[in-house]
MMTF fields as JSON, N, C-alpha, C and O atoms, coordinates in Angstrom:
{
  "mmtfVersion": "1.0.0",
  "mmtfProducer": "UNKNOWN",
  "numBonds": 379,
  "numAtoms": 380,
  "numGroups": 95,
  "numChains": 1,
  "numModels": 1,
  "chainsPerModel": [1],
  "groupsPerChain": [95],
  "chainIdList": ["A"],
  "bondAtomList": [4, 2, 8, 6, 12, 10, 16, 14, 20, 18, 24, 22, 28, 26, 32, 30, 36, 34, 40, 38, 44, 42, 48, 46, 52, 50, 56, 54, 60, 58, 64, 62, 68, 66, 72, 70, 76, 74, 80, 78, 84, 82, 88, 86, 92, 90, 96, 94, 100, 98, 104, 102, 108, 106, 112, 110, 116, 114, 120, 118, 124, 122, 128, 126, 132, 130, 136, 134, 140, 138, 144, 142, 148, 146, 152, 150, 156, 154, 160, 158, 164, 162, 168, 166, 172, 170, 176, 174, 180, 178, 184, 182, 188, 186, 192, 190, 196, 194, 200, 198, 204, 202, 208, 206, 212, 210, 216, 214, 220, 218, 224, 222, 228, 226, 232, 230, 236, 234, 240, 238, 244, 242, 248, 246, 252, 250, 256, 254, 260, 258, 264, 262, 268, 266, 272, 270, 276, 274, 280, 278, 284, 282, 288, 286, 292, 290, 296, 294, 300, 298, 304, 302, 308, 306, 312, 310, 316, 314, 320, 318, 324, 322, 328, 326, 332, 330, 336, 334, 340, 338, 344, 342, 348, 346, 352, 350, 356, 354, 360, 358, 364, 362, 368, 366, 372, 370, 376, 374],
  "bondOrderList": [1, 1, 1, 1, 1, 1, 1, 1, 1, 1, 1, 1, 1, 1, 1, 1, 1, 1, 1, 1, 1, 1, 1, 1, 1, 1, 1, 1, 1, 1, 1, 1, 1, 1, 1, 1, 1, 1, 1, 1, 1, 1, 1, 1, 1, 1, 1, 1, 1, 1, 1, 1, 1, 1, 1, 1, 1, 1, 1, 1, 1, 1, 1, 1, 1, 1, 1, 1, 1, 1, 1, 1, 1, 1, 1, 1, 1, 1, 1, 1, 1, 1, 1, 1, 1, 1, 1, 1, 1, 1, 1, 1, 1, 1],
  "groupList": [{"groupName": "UNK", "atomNameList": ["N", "CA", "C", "O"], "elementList": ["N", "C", "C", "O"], "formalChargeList": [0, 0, 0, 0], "bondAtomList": [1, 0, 2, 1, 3, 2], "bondOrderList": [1, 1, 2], "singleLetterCode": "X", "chemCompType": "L-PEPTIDE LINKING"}],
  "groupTypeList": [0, 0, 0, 0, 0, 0, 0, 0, 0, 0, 0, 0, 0, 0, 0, 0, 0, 0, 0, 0, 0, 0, 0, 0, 0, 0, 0, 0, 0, 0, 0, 0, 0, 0, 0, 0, 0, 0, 0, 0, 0, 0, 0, 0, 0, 0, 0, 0, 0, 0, 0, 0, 0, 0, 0, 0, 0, 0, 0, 0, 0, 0, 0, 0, 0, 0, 0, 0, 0, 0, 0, 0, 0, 0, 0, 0, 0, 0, 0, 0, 0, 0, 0, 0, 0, 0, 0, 0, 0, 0, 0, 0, 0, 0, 0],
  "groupIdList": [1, 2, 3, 4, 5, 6, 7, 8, 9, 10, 11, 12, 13, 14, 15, 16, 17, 18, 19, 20, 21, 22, 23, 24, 25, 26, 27, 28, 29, 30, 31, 32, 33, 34, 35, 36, 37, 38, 39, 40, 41, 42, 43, 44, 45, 46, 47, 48, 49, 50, 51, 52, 53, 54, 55, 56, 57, 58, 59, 60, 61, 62, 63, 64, 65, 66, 67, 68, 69, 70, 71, 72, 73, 74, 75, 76, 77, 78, 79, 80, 81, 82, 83, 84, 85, 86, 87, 88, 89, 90, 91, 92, 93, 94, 95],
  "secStructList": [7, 7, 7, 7, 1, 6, 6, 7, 7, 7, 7, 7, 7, 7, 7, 7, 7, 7, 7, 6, 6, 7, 7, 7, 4, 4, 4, 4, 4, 1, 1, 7, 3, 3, 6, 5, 3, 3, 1, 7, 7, 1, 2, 2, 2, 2, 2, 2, 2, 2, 2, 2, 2, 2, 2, 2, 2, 2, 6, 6, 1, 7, 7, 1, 1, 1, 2, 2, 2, 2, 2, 2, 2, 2, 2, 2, 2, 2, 2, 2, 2, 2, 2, 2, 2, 2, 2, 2, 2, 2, 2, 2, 2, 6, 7],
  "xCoordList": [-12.407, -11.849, -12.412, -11.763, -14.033, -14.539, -14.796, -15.255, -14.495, -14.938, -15.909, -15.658, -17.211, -18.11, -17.758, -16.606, -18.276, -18.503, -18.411, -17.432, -19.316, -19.794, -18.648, -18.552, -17.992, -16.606, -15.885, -15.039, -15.784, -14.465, -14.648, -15.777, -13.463, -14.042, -12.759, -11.63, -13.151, -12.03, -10.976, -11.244, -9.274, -8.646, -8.587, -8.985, -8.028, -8.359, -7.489, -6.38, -7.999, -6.791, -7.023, -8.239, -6.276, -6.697, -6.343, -5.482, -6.888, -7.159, -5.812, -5.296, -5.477, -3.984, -4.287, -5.305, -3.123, -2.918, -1.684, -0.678, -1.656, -0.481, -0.176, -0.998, 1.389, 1.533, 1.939, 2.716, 1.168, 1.105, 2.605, 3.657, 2.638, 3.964, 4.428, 5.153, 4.181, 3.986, 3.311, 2.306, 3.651, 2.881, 3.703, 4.772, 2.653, 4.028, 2.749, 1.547, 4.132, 4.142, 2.672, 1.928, 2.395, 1.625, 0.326, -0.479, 0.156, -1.281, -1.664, -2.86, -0.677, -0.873, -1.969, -2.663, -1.985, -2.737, -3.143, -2.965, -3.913, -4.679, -5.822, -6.554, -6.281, -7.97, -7.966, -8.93, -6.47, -6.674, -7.575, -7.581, -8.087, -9.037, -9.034, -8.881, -9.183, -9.121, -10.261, -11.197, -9.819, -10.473, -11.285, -12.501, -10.686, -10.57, -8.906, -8.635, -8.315, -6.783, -6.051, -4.852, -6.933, -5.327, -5.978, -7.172, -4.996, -4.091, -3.531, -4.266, -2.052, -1.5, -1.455, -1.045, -1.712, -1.573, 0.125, 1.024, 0.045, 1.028, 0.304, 1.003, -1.061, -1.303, -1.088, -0.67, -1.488, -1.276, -0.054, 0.313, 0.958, 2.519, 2.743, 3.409, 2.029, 2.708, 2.518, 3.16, 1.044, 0.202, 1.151, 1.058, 1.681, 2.466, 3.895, 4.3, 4.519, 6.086, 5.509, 6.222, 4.598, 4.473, 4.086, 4.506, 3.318, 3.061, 4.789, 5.314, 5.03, 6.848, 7.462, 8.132, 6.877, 7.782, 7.195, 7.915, 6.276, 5.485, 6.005, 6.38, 5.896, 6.466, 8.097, 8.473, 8.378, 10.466, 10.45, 11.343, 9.911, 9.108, 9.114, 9.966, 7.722, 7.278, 8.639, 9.026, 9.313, 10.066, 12.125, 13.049, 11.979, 12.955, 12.321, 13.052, 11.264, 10.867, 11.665, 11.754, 12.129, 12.746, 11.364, 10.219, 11.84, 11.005, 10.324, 11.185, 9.649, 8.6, 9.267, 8.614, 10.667, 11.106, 11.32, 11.345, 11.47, 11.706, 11.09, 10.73, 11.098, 10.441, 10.991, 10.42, 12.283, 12.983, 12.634, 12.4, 12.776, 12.386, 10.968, 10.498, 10.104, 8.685, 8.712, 8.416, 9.299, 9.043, 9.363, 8.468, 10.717, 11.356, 10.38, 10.201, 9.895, 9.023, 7.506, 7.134, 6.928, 6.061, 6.605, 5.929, 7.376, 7.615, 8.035, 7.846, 8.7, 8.771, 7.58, 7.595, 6.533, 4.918, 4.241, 3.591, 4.531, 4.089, 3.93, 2.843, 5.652, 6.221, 5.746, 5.527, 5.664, 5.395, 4.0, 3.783, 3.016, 2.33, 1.332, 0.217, 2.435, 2.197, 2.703, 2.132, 3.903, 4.359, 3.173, 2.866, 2.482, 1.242, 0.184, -0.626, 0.051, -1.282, -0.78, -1.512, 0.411, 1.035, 0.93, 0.836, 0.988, 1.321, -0.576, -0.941, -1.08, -2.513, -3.565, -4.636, -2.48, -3.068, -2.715, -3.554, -1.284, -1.222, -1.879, -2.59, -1.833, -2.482, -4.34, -4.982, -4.751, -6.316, -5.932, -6.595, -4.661, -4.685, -4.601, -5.068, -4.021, -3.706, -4.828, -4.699, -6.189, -7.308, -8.012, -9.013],
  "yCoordList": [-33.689, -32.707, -31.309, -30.266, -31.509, -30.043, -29.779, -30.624, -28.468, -28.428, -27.281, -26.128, -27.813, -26.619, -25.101, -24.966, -24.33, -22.783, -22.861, -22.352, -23.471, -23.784, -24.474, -24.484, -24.921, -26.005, -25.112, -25.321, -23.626, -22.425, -22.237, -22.317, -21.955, -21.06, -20.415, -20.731, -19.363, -18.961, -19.53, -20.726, -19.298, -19.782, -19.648, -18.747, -20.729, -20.886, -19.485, -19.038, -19.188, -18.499, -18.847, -18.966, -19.206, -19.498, -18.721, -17.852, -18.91, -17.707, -17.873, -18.951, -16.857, -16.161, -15.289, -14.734, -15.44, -14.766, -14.248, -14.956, -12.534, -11.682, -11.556, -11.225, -11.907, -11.588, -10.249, -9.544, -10.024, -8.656, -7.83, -8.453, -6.799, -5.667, -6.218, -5.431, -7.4, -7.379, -6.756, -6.125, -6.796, -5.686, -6.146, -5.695, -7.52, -7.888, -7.063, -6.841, -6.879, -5.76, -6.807, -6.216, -8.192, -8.88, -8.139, -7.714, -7.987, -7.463, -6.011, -5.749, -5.048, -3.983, -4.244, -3.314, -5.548, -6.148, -7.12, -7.876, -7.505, -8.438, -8.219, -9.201, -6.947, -6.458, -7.32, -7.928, -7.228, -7.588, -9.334, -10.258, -9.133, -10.677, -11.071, -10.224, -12.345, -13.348, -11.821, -11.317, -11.417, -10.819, -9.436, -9.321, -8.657, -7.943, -7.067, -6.392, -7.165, -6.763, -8.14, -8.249, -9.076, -10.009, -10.845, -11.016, -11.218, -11.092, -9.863, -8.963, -9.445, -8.155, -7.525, -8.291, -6.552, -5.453, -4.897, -5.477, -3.9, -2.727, -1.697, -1.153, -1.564, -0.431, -0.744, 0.052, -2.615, -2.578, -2.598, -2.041, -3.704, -2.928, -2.077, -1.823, -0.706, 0.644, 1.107, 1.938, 0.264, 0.685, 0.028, 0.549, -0.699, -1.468, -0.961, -0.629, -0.949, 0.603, 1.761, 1.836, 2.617, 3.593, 3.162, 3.906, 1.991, 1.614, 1.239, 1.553, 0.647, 0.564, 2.155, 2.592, 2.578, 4.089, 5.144, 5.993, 4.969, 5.643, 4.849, 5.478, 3.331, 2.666, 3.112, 2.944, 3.224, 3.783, 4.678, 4.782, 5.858, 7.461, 7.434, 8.02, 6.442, 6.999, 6.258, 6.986, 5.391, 5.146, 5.887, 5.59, 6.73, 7.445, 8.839, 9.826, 8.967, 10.519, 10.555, 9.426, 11.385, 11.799, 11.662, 11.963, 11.02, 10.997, 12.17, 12.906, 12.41, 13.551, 13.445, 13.558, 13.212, 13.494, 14.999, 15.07, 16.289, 17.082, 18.224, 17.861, 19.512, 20.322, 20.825, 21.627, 20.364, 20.341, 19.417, 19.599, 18.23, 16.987, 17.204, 16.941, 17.637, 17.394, 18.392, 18.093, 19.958, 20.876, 20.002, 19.796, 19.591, 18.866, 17.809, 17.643, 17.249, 15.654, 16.568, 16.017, 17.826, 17.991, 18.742, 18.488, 19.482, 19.854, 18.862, 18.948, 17.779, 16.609, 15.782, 15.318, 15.649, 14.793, 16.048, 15.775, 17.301, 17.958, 18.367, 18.681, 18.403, 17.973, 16.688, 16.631, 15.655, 14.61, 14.49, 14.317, 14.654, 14.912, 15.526, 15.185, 16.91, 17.607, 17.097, 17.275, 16.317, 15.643, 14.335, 14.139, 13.323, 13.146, 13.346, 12.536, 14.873, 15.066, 16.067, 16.301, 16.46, 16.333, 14.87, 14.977, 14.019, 12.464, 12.604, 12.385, 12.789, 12.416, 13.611, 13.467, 14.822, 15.473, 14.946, 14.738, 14.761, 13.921, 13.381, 13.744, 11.812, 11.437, 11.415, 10.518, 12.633, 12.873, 13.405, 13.158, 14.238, 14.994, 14.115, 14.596, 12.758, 12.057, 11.316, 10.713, 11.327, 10.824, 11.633, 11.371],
  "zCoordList": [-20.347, -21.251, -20.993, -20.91, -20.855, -20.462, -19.191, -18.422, -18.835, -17.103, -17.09, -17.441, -16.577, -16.073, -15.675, -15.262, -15.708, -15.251, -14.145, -13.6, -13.454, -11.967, -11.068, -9.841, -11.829, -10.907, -10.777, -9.908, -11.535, -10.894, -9.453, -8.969, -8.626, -7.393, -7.02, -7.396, -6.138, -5.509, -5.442, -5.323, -5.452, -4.845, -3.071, -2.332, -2.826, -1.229, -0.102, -0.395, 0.681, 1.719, 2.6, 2.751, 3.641, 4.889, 6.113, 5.981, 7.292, 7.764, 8.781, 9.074, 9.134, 9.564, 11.151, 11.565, 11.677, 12.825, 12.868, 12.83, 12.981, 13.044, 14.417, 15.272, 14.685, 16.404, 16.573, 15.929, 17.693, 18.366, 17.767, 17.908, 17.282, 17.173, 15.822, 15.213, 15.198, 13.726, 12.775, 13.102, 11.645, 10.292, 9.027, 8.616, 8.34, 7.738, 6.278, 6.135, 5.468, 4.081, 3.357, 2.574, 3.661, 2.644, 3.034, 2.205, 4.798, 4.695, 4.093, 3.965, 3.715, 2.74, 1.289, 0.876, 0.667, -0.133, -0.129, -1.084, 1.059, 1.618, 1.012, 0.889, 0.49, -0.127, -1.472, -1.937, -2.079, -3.46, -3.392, -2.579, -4.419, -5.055, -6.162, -7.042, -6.511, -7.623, -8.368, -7.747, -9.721, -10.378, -9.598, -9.747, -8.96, -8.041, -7.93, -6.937, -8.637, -8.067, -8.487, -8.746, -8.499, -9.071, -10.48, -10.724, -11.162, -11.238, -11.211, -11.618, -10.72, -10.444, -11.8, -12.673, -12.117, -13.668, -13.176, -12.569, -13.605, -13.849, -12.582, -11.727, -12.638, -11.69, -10.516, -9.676, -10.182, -8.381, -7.831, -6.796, -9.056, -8.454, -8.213, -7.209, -9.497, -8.4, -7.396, -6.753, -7.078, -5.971, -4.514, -3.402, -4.689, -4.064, -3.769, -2.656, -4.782, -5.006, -4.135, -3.134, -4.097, -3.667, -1.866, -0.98, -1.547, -0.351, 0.583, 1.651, -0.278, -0.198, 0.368, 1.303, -0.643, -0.491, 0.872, 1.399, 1.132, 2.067, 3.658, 4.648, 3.549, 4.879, 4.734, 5.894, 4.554, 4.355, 4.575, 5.415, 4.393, 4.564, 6.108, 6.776, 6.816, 7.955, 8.558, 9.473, 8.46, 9.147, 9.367, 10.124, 8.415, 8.489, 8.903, 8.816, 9.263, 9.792, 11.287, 11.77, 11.928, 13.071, 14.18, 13.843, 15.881, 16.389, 17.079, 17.56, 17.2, 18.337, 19.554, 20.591, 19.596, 20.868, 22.154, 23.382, 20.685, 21.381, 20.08, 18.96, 20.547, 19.221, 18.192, 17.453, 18.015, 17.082, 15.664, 14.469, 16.719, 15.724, 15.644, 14.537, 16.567, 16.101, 14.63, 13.473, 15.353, 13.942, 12.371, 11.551, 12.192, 11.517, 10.736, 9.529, 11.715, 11.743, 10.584, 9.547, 11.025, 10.24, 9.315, 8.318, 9.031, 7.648, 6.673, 5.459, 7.371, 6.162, 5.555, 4.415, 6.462, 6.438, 5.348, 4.339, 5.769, 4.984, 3.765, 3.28, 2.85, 2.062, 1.145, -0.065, 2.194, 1.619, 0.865, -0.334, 2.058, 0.979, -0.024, -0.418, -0.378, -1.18, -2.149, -3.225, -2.113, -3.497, -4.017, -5.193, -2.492, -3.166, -3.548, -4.0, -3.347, -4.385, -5.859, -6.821, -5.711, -6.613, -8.168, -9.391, -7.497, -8.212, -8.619, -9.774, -8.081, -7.849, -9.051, -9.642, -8.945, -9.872, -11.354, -12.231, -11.478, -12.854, -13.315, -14.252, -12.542, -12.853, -13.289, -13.838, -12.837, -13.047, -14.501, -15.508, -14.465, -15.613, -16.83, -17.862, -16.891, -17.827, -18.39, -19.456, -17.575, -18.359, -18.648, -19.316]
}
């Protein structure tokens, strides 16, 4: 009926191999841990939405092919993120 303190443990993970030119979205929150980040709140989803939003970002930026696109390529990175420290000041401001 009762179970010790001592009988908790980690849940298990086991250990993984990514093939070469893979990047799958899970290892973005691979850091998170049993009481550490998980169970998930409200903050790590967003933390997660915004990791979302940033991989869609670098991947619609235009390539460094020529100096058009490079010019192009940094005024958008630039942009970008000014809108995140934008997000970043809010939020300081809100506590």
């Amino acid at each position: 009926m009762y179970r010790e303190s001592e009988a908790q443990t980690d849940p298990y993970t086991p250990n993984y191999q990514v093939p070469e030119g893979e990047n799958p979205e899970i290892l973005t929150i691979a850091h998170l841990r049993w009481g550490e980040g998980l169970p998930a709140t409200f903050d790590e989803l967003e933390t997660i939405e915004v990791n979302r939003e940033r991989i869609a970002f670098e991947w619609a930026l235009p390539p460094t092919s020529d100096e058009a696109s490079f010019s192009l390529r940094k005024r958008l990175m630039k942009d970008q993120e000014e809108r995140e420290w934008g997000k970043r000041d809010n939020e300081i401001k809100k506590c």
